[in-house]
MIDREN-83415 format. One line per field, with one value per atom (N, C-alpha, C): x, y, z; residue number from 0; residue in one letter; atom name. Coordinates in nm, 4 decimals, always signed. Layout:
BEGIN
east <- [X ...] .
north <- [Y ...] .
up <- [Z ...] .
num <- [NUM ...] .
residuo <- [A ...] .
atomo <- [CA ...] .
This chain:
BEGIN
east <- [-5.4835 -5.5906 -5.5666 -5.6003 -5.5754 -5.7142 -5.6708 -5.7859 -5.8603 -5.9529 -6.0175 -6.0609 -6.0429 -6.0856 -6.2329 -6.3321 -6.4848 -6.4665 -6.5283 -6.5439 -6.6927 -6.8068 -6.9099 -6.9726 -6.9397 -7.0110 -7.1128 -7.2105 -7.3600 -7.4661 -7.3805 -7.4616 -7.5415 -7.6416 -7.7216 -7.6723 -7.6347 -7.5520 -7.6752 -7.7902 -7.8972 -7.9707 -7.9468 -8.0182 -8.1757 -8.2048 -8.3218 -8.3492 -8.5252 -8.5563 -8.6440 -8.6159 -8.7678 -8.8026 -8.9617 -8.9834 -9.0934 -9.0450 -9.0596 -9.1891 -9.2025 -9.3522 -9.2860 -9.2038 -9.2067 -9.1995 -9.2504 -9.2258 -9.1035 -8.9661 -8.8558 -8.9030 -8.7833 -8.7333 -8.6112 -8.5785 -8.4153 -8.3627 -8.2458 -8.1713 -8.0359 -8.0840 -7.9819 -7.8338 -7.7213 -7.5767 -7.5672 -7.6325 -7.6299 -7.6837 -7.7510 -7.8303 -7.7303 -7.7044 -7.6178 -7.5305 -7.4741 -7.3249 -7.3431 -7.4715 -7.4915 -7.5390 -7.6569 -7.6648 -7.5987 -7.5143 -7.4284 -7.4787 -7.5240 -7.6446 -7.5812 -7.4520 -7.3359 -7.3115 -7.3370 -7.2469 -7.3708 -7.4937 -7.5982 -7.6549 -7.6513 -7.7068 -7.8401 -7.9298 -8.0564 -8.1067 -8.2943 -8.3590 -8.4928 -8.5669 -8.6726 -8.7888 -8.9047 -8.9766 -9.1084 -9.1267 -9.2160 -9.3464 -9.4459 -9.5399 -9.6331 -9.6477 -9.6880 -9.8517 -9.9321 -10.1163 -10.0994 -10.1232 -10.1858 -10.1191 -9.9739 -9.8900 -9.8353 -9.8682 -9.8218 -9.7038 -9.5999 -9.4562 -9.3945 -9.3168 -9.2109 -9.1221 -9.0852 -9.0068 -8.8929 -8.7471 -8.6513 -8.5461 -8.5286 -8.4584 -8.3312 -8.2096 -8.1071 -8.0577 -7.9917 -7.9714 -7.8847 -7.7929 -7.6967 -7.7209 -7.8339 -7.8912 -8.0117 -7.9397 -8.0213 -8.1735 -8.1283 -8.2011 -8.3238 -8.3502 -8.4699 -8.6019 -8.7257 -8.8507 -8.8190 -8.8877 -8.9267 -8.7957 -8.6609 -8.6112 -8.5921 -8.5317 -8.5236 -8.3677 -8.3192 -8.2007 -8.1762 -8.0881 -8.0850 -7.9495 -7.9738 -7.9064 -7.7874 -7.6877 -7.5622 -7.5347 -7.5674 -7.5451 -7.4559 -7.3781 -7.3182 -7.3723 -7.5478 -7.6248 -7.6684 -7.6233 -7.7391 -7.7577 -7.8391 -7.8982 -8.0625 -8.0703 -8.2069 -8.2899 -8.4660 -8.5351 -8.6162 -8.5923 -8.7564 -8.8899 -8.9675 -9.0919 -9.2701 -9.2061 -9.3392 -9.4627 -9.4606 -9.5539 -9.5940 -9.5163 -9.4920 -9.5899 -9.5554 -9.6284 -9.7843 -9.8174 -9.9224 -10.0140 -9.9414 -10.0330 -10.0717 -10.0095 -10.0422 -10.1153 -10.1173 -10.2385 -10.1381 -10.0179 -9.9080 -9.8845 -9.9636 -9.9578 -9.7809 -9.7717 -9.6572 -9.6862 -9.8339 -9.8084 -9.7359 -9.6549 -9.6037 -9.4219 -9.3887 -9.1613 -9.2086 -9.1761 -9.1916 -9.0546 -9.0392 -8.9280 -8.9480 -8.8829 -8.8986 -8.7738 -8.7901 -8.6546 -8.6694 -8.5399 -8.5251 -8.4803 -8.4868 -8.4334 -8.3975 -8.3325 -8.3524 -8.3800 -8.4388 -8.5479 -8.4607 -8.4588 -8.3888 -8.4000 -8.5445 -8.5836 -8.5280 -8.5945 -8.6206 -8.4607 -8.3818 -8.3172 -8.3034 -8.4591 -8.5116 -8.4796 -8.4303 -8.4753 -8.6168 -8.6569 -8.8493 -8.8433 -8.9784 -8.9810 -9.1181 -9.1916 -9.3164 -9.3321 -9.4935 -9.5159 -9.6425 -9.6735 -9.7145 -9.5953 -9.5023 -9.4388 -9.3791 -9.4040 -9.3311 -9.3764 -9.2734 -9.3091 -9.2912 -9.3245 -9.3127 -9.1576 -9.0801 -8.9272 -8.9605 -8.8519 -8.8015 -8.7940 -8.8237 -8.7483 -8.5984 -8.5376 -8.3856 -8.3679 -8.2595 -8.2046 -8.1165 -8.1474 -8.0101 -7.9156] .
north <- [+4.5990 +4.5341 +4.3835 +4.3594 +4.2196 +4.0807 +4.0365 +3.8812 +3.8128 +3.7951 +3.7486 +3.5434 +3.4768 +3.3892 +3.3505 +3.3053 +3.2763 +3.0980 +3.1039 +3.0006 +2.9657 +2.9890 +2.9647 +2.9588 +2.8393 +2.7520 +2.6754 +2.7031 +2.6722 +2.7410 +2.7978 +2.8526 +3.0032 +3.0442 +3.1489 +3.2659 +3.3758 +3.4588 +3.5992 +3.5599 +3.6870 +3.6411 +3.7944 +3.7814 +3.7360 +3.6501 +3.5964 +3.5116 +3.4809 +3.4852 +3.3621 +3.2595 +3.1251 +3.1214 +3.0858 +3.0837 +2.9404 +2.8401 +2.6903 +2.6789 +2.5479 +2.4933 +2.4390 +2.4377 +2.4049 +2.5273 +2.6302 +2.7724 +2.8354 +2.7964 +2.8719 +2.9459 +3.0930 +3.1906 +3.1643 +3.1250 +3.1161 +3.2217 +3.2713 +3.4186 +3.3077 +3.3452 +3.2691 +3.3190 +3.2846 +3.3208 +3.4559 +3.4686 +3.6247 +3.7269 +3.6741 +3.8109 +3.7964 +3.6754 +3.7098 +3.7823 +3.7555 +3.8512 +4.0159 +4.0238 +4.1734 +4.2099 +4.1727 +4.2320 +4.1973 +4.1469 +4.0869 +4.0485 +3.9472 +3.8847 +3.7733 +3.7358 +3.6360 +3.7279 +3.8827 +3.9654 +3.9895 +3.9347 +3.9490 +3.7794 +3.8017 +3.6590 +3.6704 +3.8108 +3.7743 +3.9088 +3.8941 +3.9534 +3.9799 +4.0850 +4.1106 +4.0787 +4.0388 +4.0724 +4.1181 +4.1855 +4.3174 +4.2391 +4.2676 +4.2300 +4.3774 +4.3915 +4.5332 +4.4208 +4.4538 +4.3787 +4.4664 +4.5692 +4.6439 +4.6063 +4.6027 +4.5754 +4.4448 +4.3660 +4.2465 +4.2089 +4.2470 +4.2610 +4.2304 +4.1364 +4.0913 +4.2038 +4.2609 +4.3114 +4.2638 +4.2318 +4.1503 +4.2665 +4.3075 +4.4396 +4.3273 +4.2954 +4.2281 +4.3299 +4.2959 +4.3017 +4.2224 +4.2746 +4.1937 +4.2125 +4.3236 +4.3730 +4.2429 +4.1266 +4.0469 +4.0868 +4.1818 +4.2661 +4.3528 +4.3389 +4.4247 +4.2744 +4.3656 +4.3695 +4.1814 +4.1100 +4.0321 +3.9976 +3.9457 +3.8943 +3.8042 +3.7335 +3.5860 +3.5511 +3.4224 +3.4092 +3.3518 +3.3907 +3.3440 +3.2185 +3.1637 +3.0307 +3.0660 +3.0670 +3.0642 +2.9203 +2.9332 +2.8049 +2.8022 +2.7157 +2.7037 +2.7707 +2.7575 +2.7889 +2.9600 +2.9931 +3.0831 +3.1328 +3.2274 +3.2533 +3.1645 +3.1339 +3.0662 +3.1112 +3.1614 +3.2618 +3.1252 +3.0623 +2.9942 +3.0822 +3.0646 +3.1798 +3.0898 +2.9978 +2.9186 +3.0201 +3.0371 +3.1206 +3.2909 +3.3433 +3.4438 +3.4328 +3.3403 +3.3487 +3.2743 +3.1982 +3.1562 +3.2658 +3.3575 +3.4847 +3.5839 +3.6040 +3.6766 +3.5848 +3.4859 +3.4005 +3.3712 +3.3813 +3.4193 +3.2861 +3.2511 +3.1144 +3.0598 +2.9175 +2.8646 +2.7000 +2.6514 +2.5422 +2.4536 +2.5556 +2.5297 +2.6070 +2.5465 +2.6226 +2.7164 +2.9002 +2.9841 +3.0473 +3.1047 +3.2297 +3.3288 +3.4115 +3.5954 +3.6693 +3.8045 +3.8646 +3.9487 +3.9620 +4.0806 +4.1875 +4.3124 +4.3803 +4.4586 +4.5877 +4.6580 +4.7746 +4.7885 +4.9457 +5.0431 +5.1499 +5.2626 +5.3293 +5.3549 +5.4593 +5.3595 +5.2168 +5.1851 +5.0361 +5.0260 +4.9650 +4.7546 +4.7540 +4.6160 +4.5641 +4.4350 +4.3084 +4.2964 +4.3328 +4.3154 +4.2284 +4.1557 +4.0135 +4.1009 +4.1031 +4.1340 +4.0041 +3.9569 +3.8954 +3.7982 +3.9387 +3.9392 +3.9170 +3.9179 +3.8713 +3.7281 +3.6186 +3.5359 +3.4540 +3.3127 +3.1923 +3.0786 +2.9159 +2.7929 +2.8169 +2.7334 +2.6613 +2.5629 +2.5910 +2.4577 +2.3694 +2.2416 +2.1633 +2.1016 +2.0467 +2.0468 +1.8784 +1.8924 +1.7613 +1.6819 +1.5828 +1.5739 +1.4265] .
up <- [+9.3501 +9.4225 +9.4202 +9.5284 +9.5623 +9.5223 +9.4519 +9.4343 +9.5927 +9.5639 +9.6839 +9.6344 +9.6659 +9.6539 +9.6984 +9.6097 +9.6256 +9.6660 +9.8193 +9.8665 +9.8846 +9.8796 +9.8855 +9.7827 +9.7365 +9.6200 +9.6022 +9.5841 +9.5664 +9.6904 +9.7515 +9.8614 +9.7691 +9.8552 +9.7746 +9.8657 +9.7879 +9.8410 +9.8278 +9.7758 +9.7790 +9.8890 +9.9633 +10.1129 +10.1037 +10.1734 +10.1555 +10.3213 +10.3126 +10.4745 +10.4559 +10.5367 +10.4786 +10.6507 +10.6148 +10.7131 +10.6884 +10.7795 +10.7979 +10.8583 +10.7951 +10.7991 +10.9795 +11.0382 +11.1618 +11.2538 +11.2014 +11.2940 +11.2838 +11.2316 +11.2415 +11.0931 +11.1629 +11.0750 +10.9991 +10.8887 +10.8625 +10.7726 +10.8320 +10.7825 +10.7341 +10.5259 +10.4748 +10.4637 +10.4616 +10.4364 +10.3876 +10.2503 +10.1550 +10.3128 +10.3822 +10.4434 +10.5237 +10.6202 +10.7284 +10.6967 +10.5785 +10.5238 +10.5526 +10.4557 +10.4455 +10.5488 +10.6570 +10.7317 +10.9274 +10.8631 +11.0198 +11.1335 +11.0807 +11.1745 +11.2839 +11.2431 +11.3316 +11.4435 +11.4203 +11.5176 +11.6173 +11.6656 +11.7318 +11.7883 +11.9092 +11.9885 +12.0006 +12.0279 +12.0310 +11.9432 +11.9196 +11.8443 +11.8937 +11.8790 +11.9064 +11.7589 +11.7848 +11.6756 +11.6511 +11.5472 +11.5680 +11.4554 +11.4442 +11.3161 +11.2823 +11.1396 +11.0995 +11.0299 +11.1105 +11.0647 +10.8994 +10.9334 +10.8222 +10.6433 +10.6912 +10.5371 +10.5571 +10.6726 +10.6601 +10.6085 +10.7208 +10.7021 +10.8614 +10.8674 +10.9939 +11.0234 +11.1341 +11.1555 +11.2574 +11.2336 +11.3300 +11.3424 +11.4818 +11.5267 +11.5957 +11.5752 +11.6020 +11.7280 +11.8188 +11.9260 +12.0155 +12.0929 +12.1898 +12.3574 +12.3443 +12.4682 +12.5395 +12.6190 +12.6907 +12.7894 +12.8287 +12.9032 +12.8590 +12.7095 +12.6605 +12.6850 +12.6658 +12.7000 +12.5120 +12.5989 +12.4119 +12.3428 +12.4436 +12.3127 +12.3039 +12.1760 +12.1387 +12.1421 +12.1811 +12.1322 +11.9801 +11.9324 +11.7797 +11.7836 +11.6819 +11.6867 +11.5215 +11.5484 +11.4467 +11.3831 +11.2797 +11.2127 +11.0826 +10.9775 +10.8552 +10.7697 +10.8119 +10.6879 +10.6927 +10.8036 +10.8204 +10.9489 +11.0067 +11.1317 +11.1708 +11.2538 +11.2511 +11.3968 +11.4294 +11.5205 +11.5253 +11.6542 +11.6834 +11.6973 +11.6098 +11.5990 +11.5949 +11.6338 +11.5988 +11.6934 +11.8263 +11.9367 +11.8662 +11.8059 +11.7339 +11.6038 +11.5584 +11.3751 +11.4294 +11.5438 +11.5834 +11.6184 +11.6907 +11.7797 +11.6808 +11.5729 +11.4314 +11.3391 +11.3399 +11.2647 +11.1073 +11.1513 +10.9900 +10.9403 +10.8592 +10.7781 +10.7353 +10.8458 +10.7792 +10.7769 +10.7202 +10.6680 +10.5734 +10.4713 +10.4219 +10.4111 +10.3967 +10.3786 +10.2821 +10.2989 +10.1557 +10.2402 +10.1048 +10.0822 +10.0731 +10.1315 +10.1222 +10.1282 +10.0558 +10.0250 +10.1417 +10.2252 +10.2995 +10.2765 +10.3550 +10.3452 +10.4923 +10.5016 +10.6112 +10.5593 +10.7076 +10.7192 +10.7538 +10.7036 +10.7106 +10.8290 +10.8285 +10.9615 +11.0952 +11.1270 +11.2700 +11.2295 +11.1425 +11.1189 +11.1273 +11.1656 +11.1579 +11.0477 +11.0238 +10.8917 +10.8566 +10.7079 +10.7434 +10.6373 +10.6221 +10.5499 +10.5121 +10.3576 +10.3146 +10.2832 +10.3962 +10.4165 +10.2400 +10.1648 +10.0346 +9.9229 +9.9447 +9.8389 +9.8342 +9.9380 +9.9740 +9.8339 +9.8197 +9.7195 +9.8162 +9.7833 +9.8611 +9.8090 +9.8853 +9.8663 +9.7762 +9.6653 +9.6279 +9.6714 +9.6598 +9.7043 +9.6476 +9.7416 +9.7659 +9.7032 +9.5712 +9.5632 +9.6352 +9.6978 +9.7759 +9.6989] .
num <- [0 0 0 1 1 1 2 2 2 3 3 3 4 4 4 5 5 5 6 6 6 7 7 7 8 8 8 9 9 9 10 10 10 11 11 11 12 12 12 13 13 13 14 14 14 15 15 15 16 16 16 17 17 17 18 18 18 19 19 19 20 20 20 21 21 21 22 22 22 23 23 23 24 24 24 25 25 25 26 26 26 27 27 27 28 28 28 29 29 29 30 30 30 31 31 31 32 32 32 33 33 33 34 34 34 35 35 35 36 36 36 37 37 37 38 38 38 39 39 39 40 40 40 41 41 41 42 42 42 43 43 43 44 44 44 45 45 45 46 46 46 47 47 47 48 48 48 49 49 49 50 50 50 51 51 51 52 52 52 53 53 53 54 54 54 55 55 55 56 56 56 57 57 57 58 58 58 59 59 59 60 60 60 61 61 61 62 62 62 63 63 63 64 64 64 65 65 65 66 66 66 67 67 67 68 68 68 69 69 69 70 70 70 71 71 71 72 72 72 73 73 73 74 74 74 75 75 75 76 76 76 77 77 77 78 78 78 79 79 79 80 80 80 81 81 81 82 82 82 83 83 83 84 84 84 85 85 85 86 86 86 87 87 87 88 88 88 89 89 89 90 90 90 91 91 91 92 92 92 93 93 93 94 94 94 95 95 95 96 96 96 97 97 97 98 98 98 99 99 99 100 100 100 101 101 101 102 102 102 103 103 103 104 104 104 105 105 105 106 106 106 107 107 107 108 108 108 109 109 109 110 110 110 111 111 111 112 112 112 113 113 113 114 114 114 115 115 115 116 116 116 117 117 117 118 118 118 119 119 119 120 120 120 121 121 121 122 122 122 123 123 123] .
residuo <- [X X X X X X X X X X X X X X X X X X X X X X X X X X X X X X X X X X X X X X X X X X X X X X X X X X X X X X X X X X X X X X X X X X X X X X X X X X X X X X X X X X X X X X X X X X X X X X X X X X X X X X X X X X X X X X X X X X X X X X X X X X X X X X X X X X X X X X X X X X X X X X X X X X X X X X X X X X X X X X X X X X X X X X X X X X X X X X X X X X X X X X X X X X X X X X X X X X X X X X X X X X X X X X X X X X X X X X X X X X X X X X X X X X X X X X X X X X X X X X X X X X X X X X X X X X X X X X X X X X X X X X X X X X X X X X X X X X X X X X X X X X X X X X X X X X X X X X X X X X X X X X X X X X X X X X X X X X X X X X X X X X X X X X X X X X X X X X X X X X X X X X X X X X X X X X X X X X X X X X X X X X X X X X X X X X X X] .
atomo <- [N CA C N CA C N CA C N CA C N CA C N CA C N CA C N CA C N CA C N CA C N CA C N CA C N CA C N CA C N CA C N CA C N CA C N CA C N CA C N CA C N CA C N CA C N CA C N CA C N CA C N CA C N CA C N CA C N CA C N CA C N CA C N CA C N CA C N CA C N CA C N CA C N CA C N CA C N CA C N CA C N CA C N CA C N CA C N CA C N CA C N CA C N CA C N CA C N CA C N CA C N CA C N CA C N CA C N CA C N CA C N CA C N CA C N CA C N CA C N CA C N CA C N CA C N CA C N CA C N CA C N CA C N CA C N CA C N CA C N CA C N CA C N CA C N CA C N CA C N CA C N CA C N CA C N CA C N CA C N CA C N CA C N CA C N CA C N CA C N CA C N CA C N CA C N CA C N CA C N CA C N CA C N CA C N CA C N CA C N CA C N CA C N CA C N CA C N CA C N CA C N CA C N CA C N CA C N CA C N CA C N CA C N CA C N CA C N CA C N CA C N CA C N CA C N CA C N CA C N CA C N CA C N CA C N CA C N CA C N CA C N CA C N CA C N CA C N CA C] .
């Protein structure tokens, strides 16, 4: 077996989802990795009232009903959602964090919207 060299150094490699006090969604490095989120230009998104949970169904199909284009970045994937988290009433006055995961049955990214924390803030 062959050695792999680890190039992503200080980056957070556990999939994780912040969603910004300016309305964006950000899908950090760890998630893009695992859930191949570079390999999708746009996204639909779903909201569950009852368990208060995001649902993001990734997609390359331009042509469906609701989708978003997603933006590829160094850091990450990033969903302008500000109109989205407004029409659900989904509090983002403040930068928090949430762990993702994917859904088995309907294969969406879902964010529980009850487990989130504020962000750190960042030394620079």
């Amino acid at each position: 077996m062959a050695f792999e060299l680890f190039r992503d150094h200080g980056k957070s490699m556990a999939p994780r989802v912040t969603i910004t006090k300016n309305g964006a969604i950000g899908i950090n490095q760890g998630a893009k990795k695992k859930f191949r989120t570079g390999d999708y230009q746009f996204c639909r998104l779903y909201y569950d009232a009852e368990n208060q949970r995001i649902g993001i169904e990734l997609t390359n199909d331009q042509s469906l009903e609701a989708v978003k284009p997603m933006r590829q970045t160094s850091y990450g994937t990033d969903i302008s959602a500000r109109s989205f988290l407004n029409y659900y009433g989904i509090d983002f006055s403040e930068t928090r964090v949430y762990d993702v995961e994917k859904d088995r049955q309907t294969g969406y990214l879902v964010i529980d919207l009850t487990k989130g924390r504020p962000r750190r803030s960042r030394k620079r």
